[in-house]
PATORZA-977281 format. One line per field, with one value per residue (C-alpha): y, z, x; residue in three letters. Coordinates in steps of 0.1 Angstrom, whole numbers, plus 2048, in hexadecimal, padded with zeros to 3 digits. Each point is the difference from the previous one (the first is absolute). Layout:
N
north Y, ...
up Z, ...
east X, ...
lumlum Ala, ...
This chain:
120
north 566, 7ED, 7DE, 801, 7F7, 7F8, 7DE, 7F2, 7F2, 816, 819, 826, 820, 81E, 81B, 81D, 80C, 7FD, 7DF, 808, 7E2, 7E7, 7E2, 7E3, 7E1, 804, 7F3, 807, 80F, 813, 807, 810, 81E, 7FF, 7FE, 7E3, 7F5, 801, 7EC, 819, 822, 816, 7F7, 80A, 7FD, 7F2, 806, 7E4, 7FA, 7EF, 7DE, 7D8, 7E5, 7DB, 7F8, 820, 80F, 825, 80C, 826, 81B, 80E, 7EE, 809, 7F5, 809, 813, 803, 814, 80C, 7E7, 820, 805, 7DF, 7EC, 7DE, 7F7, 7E9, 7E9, 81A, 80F, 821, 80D, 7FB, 800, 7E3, 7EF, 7DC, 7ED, 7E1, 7E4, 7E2, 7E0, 7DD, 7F9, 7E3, 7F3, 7EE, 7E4, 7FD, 811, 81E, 824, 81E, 81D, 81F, 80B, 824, 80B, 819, 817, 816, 821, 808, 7E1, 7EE, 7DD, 7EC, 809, 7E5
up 1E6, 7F1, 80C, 817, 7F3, 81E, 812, 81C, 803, 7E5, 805, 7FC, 801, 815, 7E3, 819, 825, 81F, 7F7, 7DA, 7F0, 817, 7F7, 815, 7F6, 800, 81E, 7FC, 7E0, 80D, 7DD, 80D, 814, 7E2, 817, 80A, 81D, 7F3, 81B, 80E, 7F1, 815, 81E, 81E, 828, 810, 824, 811, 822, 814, 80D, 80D, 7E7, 80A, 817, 808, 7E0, 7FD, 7DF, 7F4, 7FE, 7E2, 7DF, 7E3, 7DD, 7DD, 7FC, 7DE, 7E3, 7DF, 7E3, 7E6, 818, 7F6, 7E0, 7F9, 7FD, 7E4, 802, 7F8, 81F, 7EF, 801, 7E1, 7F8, 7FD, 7E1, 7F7, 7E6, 7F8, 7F2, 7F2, 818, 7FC, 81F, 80A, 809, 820, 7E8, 7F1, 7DD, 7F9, 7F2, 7F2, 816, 80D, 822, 806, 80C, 80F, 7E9, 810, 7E6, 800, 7F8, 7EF, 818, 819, 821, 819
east C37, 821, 809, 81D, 822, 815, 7F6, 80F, 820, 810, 81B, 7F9, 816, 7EF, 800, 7F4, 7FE, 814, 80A, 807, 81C, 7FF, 7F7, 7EE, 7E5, 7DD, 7ED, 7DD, 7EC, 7DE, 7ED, 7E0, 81C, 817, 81A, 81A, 81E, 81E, 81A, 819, 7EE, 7EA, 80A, 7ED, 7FF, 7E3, 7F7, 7F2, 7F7, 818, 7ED, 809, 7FC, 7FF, 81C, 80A, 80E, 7FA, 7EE, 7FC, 819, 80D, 7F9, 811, 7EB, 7FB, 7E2, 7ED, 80E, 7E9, 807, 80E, 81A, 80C, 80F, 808, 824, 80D, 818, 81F, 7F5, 7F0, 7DD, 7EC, 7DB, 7EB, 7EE, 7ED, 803, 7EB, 80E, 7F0, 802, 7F5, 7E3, 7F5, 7D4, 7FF, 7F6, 821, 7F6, 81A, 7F8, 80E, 7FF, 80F, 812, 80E, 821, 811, 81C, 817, 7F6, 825, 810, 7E3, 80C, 7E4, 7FB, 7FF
lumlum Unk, Unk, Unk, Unk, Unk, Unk, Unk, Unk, Unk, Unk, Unk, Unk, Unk, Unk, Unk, Unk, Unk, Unk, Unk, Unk, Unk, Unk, Unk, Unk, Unk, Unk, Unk, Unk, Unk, Unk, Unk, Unk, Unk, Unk, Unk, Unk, Unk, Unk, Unk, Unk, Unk, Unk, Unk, Unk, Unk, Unk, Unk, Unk, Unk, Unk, Unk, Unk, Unk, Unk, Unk, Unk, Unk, Unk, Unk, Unk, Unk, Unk, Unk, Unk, Unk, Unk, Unk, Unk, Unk, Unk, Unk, Unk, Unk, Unk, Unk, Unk, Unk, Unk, Unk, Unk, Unk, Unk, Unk, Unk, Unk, Unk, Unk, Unk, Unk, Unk, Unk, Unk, Unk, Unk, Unk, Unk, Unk, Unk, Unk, Unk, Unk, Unk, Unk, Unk, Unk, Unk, Unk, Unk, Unk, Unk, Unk, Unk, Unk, Unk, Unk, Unk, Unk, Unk, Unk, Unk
């Protein structure tokens, strides 16, 4: 099974389904489901029994939330706002021992595949 390119935080376009071109920030990335929560896509009603919390507030009802959505309906939008594939790169980096003494070594990074600029 492929790694998983979308991580938290980022900001993806829905590419299919009732939801298809919206566009919201990813809230939580399950790996083992292949599937993610994208704020503001799937949304979904919960019924919840109607109860008393500490002093009296009322809890339950209707709950709207986002419910989780299969990662290839998903892709990562670059910074023009489009949808694009996404690549690594590695690049070389200067590293540092904990006892002070430096080395060279190499961290990936993630390329938008249509632009060929970093990801943040």
């Amino acid at each position: 099974m492929a790694g998983v390119k979308v991580r938290k935080g980022d900001t993806v376009q829905v590419i299919s389904g009732k939801d298809k071109g919206m566009t919201g920030r990813v809230l939580i990335v399950d790996p083992d489901t292949q599937r993610v929560i994208v704020e503001g896509v799937n949304r979904v009603v919960k019924h919840t029994k109607v109860g008393q919390g500490d002093r009296g507030a009322k809890t339950g009802g209707l709950i709207h939330t986002e419910a989780p959505i299969h990662i290839s309906n998903v892709m990562v939008v670059d910074d023009e706002g489009k949808a694009t594939k996404v690549g690594s790169r590695r690049d070389s980096v200067e590293k540092r021992r904990a006892d002070g003494t430096t080395y060279e070594g190499t961290r990936r990074v993630r390329v938008a595949r249509r632009t060929g600029k970093d990801i943040e």
